[in-house]
C-alpha positions as CSV (number, residue, x, y, z in Angstrom):
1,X,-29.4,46.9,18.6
2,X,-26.2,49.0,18.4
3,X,-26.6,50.0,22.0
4,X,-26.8,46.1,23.2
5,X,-24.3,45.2,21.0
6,X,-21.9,47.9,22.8
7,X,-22.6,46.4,26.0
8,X,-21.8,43.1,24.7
9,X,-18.2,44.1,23.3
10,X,-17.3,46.0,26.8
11,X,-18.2,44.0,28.8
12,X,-16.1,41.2,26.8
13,X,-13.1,44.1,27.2
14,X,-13.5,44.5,30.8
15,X,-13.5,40.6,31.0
16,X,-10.3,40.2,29.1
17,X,-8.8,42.7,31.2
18,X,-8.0,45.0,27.7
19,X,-8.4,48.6,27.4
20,X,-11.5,49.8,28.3
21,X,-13.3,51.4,25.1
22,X,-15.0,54.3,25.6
23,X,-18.2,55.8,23.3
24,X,-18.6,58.5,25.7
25,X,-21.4,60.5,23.7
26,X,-22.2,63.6,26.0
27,X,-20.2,65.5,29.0
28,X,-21.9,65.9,32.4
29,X,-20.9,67.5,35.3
30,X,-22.0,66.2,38.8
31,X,-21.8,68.5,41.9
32,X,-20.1,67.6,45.0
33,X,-23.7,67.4,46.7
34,X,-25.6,65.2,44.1
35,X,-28.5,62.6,44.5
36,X,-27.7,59.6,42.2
37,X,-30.8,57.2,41.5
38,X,-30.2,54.0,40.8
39,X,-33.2,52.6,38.6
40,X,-33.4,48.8,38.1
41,X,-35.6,48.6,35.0
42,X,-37.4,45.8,34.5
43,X,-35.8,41.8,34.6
44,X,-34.5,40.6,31.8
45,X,-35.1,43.6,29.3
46,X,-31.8,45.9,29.5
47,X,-33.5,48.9,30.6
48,X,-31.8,50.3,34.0
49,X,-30.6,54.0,33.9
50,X,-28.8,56.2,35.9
51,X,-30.2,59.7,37.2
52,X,-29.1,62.3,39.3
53,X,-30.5,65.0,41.1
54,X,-28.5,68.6,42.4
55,X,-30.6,68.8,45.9
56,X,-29.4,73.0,45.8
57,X,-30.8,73.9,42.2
58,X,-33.9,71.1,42.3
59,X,-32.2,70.2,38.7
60,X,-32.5,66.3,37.9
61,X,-31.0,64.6,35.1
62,X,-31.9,61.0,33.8
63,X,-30.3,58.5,31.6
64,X,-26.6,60.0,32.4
65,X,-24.3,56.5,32.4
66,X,-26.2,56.1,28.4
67,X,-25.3,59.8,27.5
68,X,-22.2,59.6,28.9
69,X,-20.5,56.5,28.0
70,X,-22.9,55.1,25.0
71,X,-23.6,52.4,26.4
72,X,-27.0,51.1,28.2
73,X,-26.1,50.2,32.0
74,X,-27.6,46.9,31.5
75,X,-30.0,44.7,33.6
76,X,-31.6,45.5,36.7
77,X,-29.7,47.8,38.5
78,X,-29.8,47.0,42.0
79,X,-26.9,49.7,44.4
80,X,-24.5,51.8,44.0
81,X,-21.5,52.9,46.6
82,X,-18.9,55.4,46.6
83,X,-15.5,54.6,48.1
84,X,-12.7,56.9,47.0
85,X,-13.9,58.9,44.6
86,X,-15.3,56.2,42.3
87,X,-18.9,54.6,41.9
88,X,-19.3,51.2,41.7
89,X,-22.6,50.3,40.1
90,X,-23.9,47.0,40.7
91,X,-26.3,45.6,38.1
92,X,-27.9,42.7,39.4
93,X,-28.5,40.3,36.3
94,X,-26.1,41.2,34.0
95,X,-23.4,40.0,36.7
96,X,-21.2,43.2,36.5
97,X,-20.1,45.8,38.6
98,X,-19.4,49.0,36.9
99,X,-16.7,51.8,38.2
100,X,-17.6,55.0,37.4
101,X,-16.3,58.4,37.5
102,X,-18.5,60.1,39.9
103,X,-17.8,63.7,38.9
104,X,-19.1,62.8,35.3
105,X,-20.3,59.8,35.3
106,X,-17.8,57.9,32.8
107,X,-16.8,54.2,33.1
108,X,-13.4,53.8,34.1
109,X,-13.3,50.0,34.6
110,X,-15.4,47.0,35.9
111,X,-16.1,44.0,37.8
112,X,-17.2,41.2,35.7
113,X,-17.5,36.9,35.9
114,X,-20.2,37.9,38.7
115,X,-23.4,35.4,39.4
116,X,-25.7,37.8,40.4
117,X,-24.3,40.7,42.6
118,X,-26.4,43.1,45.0
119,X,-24.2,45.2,47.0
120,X,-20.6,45.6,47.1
121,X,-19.4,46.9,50.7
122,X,-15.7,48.7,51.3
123,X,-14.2,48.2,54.6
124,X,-11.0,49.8,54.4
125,X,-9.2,52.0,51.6
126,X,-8.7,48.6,49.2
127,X,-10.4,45.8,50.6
128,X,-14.4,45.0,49.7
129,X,-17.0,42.7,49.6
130,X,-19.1,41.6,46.7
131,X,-22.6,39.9,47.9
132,X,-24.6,37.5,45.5
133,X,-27.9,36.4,45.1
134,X,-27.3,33.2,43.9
135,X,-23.6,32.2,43.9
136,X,-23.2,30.8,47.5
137,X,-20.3,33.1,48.4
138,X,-19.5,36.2,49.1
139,X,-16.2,37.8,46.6
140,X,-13.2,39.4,47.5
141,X,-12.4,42.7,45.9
142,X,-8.5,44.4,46.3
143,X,-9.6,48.3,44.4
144,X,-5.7,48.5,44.0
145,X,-5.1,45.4,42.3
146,X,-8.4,46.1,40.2
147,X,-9.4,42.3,41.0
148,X,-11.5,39.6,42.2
149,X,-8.3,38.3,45.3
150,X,-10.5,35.7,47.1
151,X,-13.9,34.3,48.5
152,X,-15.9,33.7,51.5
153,X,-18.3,30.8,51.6
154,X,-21.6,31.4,52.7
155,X,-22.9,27.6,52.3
156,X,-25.5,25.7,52.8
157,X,-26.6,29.5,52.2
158,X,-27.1,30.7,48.8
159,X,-28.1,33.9,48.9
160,X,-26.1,36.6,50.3
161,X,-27.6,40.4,50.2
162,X,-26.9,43.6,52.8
163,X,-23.9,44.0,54.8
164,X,-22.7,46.7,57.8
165,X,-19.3,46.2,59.8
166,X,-18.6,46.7,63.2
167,X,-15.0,47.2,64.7
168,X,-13.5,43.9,62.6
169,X,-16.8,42.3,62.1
170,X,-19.0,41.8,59.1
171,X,-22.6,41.4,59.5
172,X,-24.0,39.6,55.7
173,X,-28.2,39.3,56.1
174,X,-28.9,35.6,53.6
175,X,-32.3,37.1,52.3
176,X,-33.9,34.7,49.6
177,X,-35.2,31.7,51.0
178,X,-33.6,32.3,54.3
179,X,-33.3,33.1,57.9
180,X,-29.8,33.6,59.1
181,X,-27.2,36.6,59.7
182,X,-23.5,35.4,59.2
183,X,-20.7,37.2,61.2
184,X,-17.6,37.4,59.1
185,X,-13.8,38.2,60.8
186,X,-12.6,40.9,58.5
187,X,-9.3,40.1,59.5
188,X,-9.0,36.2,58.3
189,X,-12.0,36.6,55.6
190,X,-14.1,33.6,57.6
191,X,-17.6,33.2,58.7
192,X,-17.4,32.7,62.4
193,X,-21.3,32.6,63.7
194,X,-24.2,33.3,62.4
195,X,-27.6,34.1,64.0
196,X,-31.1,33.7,63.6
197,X,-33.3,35.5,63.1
198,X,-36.9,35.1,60.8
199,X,-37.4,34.4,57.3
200,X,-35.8,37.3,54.6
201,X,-34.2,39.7,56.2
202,X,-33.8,42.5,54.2
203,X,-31.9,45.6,55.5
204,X,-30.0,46.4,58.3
205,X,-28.3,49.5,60.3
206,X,-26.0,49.6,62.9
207,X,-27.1,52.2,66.1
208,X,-24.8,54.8,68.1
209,X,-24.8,52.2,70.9
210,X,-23.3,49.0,68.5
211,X,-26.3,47.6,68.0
212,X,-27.3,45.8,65.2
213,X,-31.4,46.2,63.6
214,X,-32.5,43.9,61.0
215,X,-35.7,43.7,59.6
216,X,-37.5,41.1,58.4
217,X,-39.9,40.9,55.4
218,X,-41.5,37.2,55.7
219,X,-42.4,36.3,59.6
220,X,-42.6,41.0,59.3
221,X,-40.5,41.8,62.3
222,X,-37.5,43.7,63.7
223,X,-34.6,42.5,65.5
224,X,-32.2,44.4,68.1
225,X,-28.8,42.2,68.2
226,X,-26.0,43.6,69.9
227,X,-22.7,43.7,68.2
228,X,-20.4,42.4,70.6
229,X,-22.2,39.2,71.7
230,X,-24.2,38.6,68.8
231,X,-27.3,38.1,71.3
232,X,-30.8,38.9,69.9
233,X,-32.2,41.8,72.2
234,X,-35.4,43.0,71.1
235,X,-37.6,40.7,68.9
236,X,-40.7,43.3,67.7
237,X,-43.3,41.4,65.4
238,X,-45.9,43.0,62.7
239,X,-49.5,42.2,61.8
240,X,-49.6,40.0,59.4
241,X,-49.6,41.1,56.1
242,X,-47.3,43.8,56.2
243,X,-44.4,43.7,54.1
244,X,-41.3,46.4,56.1
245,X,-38.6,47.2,54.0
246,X,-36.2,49.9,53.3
247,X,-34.6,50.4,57.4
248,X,-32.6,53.4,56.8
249,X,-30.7,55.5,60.2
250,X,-30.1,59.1,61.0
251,X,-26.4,60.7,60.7
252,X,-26.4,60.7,64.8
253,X,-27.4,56.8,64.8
254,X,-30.6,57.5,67.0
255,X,-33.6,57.1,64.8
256,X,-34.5,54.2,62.4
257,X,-36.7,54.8,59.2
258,X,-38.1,52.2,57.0
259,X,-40.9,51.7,54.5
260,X,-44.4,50.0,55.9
261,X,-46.7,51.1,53.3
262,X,-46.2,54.2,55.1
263,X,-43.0,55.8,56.4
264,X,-42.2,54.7,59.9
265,X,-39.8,56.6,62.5
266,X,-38.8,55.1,65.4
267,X,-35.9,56.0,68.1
268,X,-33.9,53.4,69.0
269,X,-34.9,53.9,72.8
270,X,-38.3,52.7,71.6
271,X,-40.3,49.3,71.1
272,X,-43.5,50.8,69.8
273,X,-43.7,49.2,65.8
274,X,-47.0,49.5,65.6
275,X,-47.7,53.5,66.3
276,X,-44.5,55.1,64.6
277,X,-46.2,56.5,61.0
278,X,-44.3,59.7,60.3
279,X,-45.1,60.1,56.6
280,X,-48.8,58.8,55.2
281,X,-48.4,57.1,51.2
282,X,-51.7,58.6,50.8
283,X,-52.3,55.9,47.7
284,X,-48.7,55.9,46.7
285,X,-46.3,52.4,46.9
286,X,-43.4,53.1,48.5
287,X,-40.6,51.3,46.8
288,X,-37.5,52.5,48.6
289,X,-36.0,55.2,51.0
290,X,-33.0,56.7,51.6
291,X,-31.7,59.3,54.3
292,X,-29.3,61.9,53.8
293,X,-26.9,62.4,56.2
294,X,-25.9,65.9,55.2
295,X,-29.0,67.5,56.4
296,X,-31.9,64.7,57.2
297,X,-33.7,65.0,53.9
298,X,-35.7,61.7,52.9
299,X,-36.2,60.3,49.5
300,X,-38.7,58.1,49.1
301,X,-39.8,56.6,45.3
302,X,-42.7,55.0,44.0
303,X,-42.3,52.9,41.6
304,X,-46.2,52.8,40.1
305,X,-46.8,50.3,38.0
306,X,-43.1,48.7,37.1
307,X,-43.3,49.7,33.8
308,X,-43.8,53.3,33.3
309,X,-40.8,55.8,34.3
310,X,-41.3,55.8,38.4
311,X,-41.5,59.5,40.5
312,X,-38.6,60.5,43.5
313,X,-40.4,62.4,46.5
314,X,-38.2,64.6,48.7
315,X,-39.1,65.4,52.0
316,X,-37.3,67.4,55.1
317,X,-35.9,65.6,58.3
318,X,-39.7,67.3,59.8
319,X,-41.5,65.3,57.0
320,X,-42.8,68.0,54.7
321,X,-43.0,67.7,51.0
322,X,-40.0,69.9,49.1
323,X,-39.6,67.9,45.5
324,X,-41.5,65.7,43.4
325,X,-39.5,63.8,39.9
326,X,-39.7,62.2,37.5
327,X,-36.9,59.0,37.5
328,X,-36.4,55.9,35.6
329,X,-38.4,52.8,36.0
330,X,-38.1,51.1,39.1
331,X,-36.1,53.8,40.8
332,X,-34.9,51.9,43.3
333,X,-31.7,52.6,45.3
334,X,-30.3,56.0,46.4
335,X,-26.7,57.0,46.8
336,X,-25.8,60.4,48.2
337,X,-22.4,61.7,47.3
338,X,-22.9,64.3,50.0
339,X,-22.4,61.0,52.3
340,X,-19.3,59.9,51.6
């Protein structure tokens, strides 16, 4: 009760633009090559955490945005990136973004009055991009100003979810409900095409050779688009049934990754969807994957049963086991500091 009644009150102080309180309960230090682990906890009950994980001592850490700031992180917590120094935490339902220290953890501000945010996306020094589940446009955030300055419209589409640039180009995927990739000019804040491609896409990457990958969960398939033209290239279709998720790229751009049950590896060069398993689940559920760019290493997690705390697997760029931990419950976004 006191813990939800401190989220209530800053979240009411970040609103109101007043000084941010601070019940900062326990010091942490991060290293300069941690792991953080977004957990997502379960829909409507307040439960997402925070963990991280020091990749060169195999020591992990849960709960540290609670033990540092005393206050829960809120509900379902969906990314997190690093731009300058700070994380910004995006928790999905609560409709906040919060801006962390990211050497130990502690709030240092927040983006509030948000719908129902899933990945904020920097593409310079000050200027980002807020996506939103629900809200039918996608928010634009000025890091010096500390402010919401403006909006895109994604209608008749509500649902906004990953984004990648390209020279002045934004790529946004409109996942629920949806089939279309909308092109934004960075440079006059506008959607200028969009493309389609099959229901839900879900994650994309952007190749050594400006080429665009998005993958599709509904209508399962893959889809090479070039970045200059905006013309489809390779469609690649699953079996039915199959639910891909998660595409990830190397550091060199050359080799995609992405969650298929199984873990799938494929070069960009290739077109073979179908014969690509890299690392078996062997009865797990793979819930998400991340790649880090600092030596290859993959992370996958498996979430279990969506209620009890979910377990982190590390594996080297050849696919061999190094770490198995314990996370949070729905561990379900990864965000390497040794990447930015």
């Amino acid at each position: 009760m006191i813990r939800a009644f401190l989220y209530i009150f800053i979240t009411l102080m970040f609103s109101s633009c007043m000084e941010i309180p601070r019940g900062m309960e326990e010091d942490i230090t991060i290293g300069d090559k941690a792991l953080f682990v977004v957990n997502q906890g379960n829909f409507m009950y307040g439960n997402a955490s925070l963990s991280f994980y020091d990749p060169e001592s195999q020591s992990f850490e849960n709960e540290i945005f609670i033990r540092s700031n005393g206050v829960n992180l809120g509900d379902v917590a969906h990314s997190m990136t690093i731009h300058n120094g700070k994380g910004y935490l995006v928790v999905n339902n609560s409709g906040i973004i919060f801006i962390i220290d990211i050497d130990n953890c502690r709030i240092e501000g927040a983006i509030s009055n948000l719908t129902s945010p899933r990945f904020i996306y920097f593409i310079n020094s000050t200027k980002a991009y807020i996506s939103d589940l629900y809200a039918g446009k996608i928010s634009i955030y000025n890091s010096s100003e500390k402010r919401i300055v403006g909006e895109i419209s994604t209608e008749p589409y509500k649902s906004s979810e990953n984004m990648v640039s390209y020279k002045d180009k934004l790529f946004v995927s409109c996942w629920s409900g949806c089939n279309k990739i909308l092109v934004i000019d960075t440079n006059r804040d506008e959607v200028i095409d969009e493309i389609e491609v099959e229901m839900e896409p879900n994650s994309m990457v952007i190749d050594k050779n400006g080429k665009l990958w998005v993958l599709c969960s509904n209508s399962p398939s893959l889809f090479k688009i070039d970045c200059e033209s905006f013309q489809i290239e390779e469609s690649l279709y699953f079996e039915d049934g199959k639910y891909p998720h998660n595409l990830s790229i190397n550091n060199s751009g050359d080799t995609l990754y992405y969650i298929n049950h199984y873990i799938c590896k494929m070069d960009i060069n290739s077109t073979d969807i179908h014969s690509n398993q890299f690392i078996t689940s062997e009865g797990k559920i793979f819930f998400a994957l991340g790649i880090d760019h600092s030596n290859g290493d993959i992370y996958l997690s498996d979430a279990i049963d969506y209620v009890q705390n979910g377990i982190i697997y590390r594996f080297s760029n050849m696919g061999e086991p190094i770490d198995t931990l314990r996370g949070g419950i729905i561990p379900g976004y990864f965000c390497f500091k040794t990447n930015n």
